[in-house]
PDB file with SEQRES, HELIX, SHEET and CRYST1 records, atoms N, CA, C and O in Angstrom:
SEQRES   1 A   66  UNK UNK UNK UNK UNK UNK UNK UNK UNK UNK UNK UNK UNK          
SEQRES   2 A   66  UNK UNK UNK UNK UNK UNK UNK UNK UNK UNK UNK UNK UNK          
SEQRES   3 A   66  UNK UNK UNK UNK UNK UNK UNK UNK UNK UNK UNK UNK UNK          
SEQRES   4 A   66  UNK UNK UNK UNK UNK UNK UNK UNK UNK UNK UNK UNK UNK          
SEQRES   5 A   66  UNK UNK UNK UNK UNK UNK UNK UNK UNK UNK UNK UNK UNK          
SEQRES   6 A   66  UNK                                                          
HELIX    1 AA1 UNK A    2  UNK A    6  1                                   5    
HELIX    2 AA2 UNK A   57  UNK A   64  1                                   8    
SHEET    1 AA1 2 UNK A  30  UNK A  34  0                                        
SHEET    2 AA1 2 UNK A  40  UNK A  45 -1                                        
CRYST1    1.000    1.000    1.000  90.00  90.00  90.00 P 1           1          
ATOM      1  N   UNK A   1    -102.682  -7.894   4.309  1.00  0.00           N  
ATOM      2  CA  UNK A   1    -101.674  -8.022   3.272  1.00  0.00           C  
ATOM      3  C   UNK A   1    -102.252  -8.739   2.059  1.00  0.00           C  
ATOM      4  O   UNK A   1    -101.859  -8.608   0.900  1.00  0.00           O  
ATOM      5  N   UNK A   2    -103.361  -9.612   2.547  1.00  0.00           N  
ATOM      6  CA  UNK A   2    -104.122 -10.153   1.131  1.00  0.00           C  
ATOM      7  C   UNK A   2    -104.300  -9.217  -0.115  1.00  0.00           C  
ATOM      8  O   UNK A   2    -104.078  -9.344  -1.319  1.00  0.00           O  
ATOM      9  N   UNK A   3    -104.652  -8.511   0.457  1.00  0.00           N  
ATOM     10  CA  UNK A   3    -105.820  -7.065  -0.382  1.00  0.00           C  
ATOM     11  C   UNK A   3    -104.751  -6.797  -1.510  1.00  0.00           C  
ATOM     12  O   UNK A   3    -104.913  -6.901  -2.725  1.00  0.00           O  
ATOM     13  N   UNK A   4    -103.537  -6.400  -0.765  1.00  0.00           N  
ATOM     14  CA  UNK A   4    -102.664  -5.698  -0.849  1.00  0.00           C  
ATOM     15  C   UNK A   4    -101.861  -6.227  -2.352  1.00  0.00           C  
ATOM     16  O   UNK A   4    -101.707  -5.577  -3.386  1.00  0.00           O  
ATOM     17  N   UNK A   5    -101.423  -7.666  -2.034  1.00  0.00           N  
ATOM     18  CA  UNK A   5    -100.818  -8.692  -2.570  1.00  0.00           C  
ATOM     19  C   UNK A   5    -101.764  -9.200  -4.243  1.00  0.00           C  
ATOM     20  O   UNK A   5    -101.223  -9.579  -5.282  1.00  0.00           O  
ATOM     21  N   UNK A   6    -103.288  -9.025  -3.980  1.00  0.00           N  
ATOM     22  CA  UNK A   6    -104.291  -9.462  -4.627  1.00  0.00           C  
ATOM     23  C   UNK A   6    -104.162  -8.217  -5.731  1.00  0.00           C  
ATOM     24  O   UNK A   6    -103.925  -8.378  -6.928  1.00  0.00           O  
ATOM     25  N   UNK A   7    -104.334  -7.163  -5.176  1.00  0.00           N  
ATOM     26  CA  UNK A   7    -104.242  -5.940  -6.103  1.00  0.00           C  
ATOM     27  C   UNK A   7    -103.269  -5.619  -7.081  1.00  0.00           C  
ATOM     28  O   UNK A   7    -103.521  -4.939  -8.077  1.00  0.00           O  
ATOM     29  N   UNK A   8    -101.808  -6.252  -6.724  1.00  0.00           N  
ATOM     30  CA  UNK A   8    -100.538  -6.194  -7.303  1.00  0.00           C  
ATOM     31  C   UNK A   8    -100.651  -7.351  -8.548  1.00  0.00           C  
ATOM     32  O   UNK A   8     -99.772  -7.276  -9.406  1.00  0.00           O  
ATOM     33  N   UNK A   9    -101.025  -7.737  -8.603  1.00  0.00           N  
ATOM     34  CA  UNK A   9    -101.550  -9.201  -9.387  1.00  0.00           C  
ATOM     35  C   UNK A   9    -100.471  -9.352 -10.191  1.00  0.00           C  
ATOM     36  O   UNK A   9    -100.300  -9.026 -11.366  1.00  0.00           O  
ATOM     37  N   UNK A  10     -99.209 -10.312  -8.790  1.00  0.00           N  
ATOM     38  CA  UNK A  10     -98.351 -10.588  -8.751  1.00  0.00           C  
ATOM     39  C   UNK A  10     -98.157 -12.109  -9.619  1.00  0.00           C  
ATOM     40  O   UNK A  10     -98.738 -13.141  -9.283  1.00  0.00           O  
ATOM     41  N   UNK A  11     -97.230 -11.999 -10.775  1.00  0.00           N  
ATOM     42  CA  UNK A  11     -96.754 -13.388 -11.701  1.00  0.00           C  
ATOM     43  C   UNK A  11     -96.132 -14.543 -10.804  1.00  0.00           C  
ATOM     44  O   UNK A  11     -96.470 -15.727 -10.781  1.00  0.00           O  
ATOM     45  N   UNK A  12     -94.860 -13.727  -9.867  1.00  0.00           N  
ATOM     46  CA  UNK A  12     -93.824 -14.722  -9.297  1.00  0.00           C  
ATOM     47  C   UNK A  12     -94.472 -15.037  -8.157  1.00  0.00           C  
ATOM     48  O   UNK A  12     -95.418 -14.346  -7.779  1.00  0.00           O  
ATOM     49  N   UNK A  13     -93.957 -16.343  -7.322  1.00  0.00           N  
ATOM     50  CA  UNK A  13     -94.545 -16.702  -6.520  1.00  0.00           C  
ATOM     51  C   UNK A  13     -93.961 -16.539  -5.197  1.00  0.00           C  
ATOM     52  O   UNK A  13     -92.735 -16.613  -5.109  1.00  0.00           O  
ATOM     53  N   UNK A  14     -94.625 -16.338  -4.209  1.00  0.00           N  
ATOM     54  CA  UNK A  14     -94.137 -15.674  -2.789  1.00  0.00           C  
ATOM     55  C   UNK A  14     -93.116 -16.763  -2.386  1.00  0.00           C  
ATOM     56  O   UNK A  14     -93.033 -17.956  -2.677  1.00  0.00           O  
ATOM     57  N   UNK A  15     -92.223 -15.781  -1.465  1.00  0.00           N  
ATOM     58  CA  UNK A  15     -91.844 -16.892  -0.969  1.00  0.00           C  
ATOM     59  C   UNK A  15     -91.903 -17.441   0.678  1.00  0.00           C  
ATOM     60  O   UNK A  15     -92.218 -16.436   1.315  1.00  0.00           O  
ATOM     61  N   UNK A  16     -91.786 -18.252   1.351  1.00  0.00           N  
ATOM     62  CA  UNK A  16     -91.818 -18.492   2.740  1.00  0.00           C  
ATOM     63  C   UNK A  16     -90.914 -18.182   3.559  1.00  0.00           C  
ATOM     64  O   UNK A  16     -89.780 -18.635   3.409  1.00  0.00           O  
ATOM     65  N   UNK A  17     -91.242 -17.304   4.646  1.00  0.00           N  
ATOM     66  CA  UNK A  17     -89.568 -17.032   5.830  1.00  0.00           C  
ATOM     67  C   UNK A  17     -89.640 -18.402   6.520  1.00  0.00           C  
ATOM     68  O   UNK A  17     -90.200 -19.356   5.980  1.00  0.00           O  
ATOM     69  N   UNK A  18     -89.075 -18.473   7.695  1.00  0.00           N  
ATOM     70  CA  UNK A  18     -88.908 -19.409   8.661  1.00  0.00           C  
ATOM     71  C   UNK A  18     -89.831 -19.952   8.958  1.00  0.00           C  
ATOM     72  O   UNK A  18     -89.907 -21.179   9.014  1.00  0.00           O  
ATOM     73  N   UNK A  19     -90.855 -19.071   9.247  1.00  0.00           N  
ATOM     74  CA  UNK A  19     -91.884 -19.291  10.314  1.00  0.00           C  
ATOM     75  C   UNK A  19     -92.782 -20.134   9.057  1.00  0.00           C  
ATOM     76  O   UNK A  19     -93.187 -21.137   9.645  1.00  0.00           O  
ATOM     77  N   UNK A  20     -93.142 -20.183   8.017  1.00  0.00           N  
ATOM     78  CA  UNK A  20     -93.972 -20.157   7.185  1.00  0.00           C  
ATOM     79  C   UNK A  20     -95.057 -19.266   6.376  1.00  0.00           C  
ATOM     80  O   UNK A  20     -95.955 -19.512   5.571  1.00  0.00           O  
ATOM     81  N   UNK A  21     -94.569 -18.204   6.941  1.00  0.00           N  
ATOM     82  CA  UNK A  21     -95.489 -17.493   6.455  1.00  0.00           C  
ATOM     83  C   UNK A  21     -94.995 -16.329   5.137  1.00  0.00           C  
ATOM     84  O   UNK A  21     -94.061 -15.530   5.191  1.00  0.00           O  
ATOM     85  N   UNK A  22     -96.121 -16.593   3.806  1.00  0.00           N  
ATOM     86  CA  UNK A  22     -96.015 -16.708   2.369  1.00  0.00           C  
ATOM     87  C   UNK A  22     -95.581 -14.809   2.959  1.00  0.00           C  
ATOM     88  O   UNK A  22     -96.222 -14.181   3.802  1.00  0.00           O  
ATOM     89  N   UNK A  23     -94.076 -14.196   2.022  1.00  0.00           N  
ATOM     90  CA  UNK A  23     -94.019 -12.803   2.035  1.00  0.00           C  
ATOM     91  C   UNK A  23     -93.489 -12.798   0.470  1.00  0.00           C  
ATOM     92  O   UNK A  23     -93.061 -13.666  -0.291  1.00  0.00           O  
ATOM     93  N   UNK A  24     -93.761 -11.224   0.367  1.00  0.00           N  
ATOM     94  CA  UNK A  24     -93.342 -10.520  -0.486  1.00  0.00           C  
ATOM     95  C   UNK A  24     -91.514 -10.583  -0.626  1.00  0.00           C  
ATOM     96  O   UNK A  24     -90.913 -10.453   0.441  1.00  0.00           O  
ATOM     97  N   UNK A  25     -90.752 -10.758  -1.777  1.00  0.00           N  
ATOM     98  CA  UNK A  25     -89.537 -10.623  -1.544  1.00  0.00           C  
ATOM     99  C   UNK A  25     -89.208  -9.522  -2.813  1.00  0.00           C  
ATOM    100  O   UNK A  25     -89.640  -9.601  -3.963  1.00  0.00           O  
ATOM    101  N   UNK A  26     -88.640  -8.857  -2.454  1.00  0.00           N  
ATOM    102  CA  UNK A  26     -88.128  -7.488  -3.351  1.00  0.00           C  
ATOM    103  C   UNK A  26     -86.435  -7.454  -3.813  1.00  0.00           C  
ATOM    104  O   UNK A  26     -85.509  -7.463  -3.002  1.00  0.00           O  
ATOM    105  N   UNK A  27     -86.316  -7.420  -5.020  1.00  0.00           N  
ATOM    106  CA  UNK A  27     -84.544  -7.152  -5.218  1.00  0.00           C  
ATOM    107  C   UNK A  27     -84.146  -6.236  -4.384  1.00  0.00           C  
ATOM    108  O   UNK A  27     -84.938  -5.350  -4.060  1.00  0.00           O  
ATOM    109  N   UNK A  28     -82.880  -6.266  -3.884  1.00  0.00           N  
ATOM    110  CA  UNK A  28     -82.436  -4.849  -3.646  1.00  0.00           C  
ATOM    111  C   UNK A  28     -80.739  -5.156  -4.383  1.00  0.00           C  
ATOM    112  O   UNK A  28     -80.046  -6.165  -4.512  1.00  0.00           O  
ATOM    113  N   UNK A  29     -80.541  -3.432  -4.809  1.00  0.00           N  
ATOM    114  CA  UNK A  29     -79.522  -3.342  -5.204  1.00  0.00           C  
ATOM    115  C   UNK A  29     -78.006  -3.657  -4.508  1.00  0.00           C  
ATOM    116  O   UNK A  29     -77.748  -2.966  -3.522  1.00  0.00           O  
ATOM    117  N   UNK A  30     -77.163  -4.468  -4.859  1.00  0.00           N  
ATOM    118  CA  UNK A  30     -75.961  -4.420  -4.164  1.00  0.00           C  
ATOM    119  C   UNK A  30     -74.921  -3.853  -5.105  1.00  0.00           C  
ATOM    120  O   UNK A  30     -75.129  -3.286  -6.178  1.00  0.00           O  
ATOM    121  N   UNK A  31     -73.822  -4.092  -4.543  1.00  0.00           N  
ATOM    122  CA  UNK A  31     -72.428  -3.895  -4.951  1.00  0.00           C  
ATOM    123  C   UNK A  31     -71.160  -4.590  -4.624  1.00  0.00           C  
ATOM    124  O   UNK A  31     -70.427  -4.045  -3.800  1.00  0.00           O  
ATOM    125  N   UNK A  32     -70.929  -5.306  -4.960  1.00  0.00           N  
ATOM    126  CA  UNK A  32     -69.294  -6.097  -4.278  1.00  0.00           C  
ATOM    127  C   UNK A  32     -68.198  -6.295  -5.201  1.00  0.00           C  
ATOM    128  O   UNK A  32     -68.277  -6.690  -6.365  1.00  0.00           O  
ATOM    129  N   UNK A  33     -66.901  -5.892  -4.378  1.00  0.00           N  
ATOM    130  CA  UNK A  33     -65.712  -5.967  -5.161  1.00  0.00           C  
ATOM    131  C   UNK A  33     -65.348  -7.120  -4.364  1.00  0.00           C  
ATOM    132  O   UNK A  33     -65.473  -7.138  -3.139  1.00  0.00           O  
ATOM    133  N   UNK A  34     -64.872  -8.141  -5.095  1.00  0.00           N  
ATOM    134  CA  UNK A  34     -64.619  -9.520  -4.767  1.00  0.00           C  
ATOM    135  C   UNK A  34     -63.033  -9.515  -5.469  1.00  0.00           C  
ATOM    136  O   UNK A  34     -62.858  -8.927  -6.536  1.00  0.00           O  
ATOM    137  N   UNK A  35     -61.940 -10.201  -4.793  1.00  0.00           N  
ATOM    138  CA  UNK A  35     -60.525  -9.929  -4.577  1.00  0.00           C  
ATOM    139  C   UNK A  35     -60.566 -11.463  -5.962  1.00  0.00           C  
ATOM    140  O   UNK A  35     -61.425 -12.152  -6.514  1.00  0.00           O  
ATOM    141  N   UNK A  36     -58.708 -11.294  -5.963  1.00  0.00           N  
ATOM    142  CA  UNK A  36     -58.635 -12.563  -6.856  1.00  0.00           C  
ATOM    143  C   UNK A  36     -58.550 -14.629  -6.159  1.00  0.00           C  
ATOM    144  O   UNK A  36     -58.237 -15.709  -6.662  1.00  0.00           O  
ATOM    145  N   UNK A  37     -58.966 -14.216  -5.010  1.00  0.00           N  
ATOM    146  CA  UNK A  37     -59.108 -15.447  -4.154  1.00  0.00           C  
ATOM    147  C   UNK A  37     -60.986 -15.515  -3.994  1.00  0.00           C  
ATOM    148  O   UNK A  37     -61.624 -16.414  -3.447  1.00  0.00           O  
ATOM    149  N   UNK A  38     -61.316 -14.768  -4.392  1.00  0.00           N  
ATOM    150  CA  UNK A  38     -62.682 -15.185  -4.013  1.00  0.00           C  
ATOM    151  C   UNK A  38     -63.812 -14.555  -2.529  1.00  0.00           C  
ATOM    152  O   UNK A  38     -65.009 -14.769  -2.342  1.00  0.00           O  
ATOM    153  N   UNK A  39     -62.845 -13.772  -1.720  1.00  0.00           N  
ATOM    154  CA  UNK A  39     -63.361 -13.181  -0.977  1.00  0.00           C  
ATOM    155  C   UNK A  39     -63.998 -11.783  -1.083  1.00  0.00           C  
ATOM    156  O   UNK A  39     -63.358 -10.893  -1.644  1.00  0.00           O  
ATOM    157  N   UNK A  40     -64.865 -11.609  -0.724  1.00  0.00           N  
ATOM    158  CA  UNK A  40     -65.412 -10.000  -0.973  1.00  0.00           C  
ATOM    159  C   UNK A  40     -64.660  -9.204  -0.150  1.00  0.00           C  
ATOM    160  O   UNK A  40     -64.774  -9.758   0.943  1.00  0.00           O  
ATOM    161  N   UNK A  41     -64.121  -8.464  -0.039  1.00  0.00           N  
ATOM    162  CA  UNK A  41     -63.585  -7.329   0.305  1.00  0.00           C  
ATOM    163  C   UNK A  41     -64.197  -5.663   0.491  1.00  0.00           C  
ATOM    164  O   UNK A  41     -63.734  -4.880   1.320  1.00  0.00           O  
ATOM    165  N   UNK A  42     -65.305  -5.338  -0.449  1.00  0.00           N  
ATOM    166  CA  UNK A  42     -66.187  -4.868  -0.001  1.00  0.00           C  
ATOM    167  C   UNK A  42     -67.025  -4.811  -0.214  1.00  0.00           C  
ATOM    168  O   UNK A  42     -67.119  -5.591  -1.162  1.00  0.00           O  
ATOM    169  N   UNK A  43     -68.623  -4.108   0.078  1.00  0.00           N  
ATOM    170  CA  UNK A  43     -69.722  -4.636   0.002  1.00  0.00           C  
ATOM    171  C   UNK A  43     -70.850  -3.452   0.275  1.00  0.00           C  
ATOM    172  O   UNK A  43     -70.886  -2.905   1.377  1.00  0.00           O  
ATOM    173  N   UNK A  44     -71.664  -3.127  -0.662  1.00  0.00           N  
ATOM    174  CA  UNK A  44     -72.708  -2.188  -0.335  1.00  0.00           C  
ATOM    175  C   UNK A  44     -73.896  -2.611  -0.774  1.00  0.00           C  
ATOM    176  O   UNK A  44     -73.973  -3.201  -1.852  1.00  0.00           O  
ATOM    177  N   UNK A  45     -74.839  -2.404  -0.111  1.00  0.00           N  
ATOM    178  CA  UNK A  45     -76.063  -3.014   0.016  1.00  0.00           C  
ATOM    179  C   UNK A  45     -77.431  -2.251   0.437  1.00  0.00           C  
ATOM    180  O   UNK A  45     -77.768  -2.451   1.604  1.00  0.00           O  
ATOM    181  N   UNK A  46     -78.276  -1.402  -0.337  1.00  0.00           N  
ATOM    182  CA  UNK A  46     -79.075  -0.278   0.499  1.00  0.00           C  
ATOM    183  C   UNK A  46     -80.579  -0.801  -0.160  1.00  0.00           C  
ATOM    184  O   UNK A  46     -80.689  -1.059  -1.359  1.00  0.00           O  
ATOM    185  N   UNK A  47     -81.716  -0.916   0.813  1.00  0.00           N  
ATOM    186  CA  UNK A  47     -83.129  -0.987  -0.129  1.00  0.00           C  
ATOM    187  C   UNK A  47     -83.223  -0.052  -0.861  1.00  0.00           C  
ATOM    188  O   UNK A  47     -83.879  -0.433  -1.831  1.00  0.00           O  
ATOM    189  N   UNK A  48     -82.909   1.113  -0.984  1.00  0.00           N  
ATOM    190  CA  UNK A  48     -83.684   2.077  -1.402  1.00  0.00           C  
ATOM    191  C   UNK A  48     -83.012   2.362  -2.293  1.00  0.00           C  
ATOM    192  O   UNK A  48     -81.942   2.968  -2.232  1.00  0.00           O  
ATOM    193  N   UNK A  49     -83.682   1.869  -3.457  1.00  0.00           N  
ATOM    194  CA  UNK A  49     -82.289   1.946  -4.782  1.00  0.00           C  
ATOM    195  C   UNK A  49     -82.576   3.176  -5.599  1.00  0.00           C  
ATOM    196  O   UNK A  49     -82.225   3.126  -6.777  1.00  0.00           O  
ATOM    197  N   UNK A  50     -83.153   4.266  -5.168  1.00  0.00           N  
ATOM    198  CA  UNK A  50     -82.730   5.561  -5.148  1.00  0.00           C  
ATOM    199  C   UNK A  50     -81.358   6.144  -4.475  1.00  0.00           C  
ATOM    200  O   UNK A  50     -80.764   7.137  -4.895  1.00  0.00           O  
ATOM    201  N   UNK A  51     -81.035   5.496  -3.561  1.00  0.00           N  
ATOM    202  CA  UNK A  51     -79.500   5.883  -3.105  1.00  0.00           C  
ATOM    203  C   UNK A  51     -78.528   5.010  -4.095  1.00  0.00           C  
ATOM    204  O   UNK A  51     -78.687   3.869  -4.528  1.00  0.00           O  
ATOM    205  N   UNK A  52     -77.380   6.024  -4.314  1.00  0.00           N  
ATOM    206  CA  UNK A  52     -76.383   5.234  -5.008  1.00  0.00           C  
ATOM    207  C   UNK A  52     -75.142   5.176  -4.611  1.00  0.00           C  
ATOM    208  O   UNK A  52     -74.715   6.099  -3.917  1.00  0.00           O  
ATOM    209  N   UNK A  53     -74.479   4.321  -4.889  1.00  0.00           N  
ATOM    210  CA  UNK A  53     -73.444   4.284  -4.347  1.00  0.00           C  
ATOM    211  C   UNK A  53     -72.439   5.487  -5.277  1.00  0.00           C  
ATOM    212  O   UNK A  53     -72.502   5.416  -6.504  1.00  0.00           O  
ATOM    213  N   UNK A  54     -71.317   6.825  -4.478  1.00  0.00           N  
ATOM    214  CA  UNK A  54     -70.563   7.461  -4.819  1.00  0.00           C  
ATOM    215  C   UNK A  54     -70.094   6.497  -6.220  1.00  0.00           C  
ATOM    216  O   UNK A  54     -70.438   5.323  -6.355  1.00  0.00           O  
ATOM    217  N   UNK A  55     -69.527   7.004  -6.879  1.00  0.00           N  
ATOM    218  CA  UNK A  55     -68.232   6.583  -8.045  1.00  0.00           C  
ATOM    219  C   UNK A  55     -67.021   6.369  -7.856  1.00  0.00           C  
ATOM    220  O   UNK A  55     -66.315   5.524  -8.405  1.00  0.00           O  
ATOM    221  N   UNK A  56     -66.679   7.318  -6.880  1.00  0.00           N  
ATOM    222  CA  UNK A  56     -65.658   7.789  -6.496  1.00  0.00           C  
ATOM    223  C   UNK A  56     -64.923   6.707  -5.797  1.00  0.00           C  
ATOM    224  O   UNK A  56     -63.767   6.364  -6.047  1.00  0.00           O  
ATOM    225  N   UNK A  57     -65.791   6.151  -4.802  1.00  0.00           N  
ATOM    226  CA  UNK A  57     -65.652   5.515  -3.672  1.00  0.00           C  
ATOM    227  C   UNK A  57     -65.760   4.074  -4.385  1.00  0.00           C  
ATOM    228  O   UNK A  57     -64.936   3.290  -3.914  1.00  0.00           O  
ATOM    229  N   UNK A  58     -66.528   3.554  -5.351  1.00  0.00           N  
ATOM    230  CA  UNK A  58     -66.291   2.088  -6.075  1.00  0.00           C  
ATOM    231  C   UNK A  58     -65.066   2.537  -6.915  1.00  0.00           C  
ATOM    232  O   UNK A  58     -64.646   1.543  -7.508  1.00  0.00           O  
ATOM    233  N   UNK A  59     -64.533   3.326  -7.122  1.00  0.00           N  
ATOM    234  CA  UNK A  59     -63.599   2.755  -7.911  1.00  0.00           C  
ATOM    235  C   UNK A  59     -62.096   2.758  -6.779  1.00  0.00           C  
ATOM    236  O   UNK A  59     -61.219   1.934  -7.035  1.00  0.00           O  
ATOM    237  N   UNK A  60     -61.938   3.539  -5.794  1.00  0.00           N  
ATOM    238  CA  UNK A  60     -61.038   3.591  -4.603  1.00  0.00           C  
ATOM    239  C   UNK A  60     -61.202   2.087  -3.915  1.00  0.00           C  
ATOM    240  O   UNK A  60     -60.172   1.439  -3.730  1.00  0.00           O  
ATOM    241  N   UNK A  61     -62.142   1.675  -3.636  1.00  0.00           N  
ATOM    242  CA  UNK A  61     -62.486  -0.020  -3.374  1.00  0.00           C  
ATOM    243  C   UNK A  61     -61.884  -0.660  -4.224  1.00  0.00           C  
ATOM    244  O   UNK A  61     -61.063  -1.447  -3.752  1.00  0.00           O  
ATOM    245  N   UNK A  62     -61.985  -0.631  -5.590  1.00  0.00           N  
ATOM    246  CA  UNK A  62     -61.803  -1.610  -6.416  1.00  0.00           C  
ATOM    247  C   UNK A  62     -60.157  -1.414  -6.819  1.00  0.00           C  
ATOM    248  O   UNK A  62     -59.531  -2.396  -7.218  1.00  0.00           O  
ATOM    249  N   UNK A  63     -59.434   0.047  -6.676  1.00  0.00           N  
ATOM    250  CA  UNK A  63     -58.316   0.309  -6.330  1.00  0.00           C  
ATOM    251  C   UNK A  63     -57.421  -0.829  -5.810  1.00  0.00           C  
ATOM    252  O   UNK A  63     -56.671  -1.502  -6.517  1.00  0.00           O  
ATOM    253  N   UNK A  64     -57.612  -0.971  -4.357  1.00  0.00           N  
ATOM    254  CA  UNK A  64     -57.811  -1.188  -3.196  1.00  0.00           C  
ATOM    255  C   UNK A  64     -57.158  -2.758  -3.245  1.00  0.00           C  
ATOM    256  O   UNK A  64     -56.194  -3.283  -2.689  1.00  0.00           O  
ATOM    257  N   UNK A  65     -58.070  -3.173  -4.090  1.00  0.00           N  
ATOM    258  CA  UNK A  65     -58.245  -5.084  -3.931  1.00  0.00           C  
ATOM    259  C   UNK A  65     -56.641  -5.484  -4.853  1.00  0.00           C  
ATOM    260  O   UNK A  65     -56.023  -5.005  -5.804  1.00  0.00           O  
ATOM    261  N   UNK A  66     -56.505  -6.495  -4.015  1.00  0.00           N  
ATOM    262  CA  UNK A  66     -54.976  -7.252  -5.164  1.00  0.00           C  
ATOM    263  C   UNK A  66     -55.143  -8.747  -5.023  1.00  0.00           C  
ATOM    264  O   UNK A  66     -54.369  -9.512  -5.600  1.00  0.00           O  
TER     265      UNK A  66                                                      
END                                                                             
């Protein structure tokens, strides 16, 4: 993963899991409709931010919330 990491000639700095050991951390895209109390209500979340979430379906969620 050195090689790997070295080649990317990465600005931000890694960060540590549990164990200690330095990883790569990547955005991933979400989505949440959060109600007027503060709770999320729903929630989409995919790595591959080539998938998108329908339209259809965020705005029926966001419908949804009171």
């Amino acid at each position: 993963m050195g090689i790997y990491i070295a080649a990317m000639d990465l600005k931000n700095p890694l960060q540590k899991n549990k164990t200690g050991n330095k990883r790569l951390v990547l955005p991933v895209p979400a989505i949440y409709v959060i109600d007027s109390s503060g709770l999320v209500q729903f929630s989409y979340v995919n790595p591959n931010y080539k998938v998108r979430l329908h339209e259809e379906l965020l705005l029926k969620a966001a419908s949804l919330v009171k």
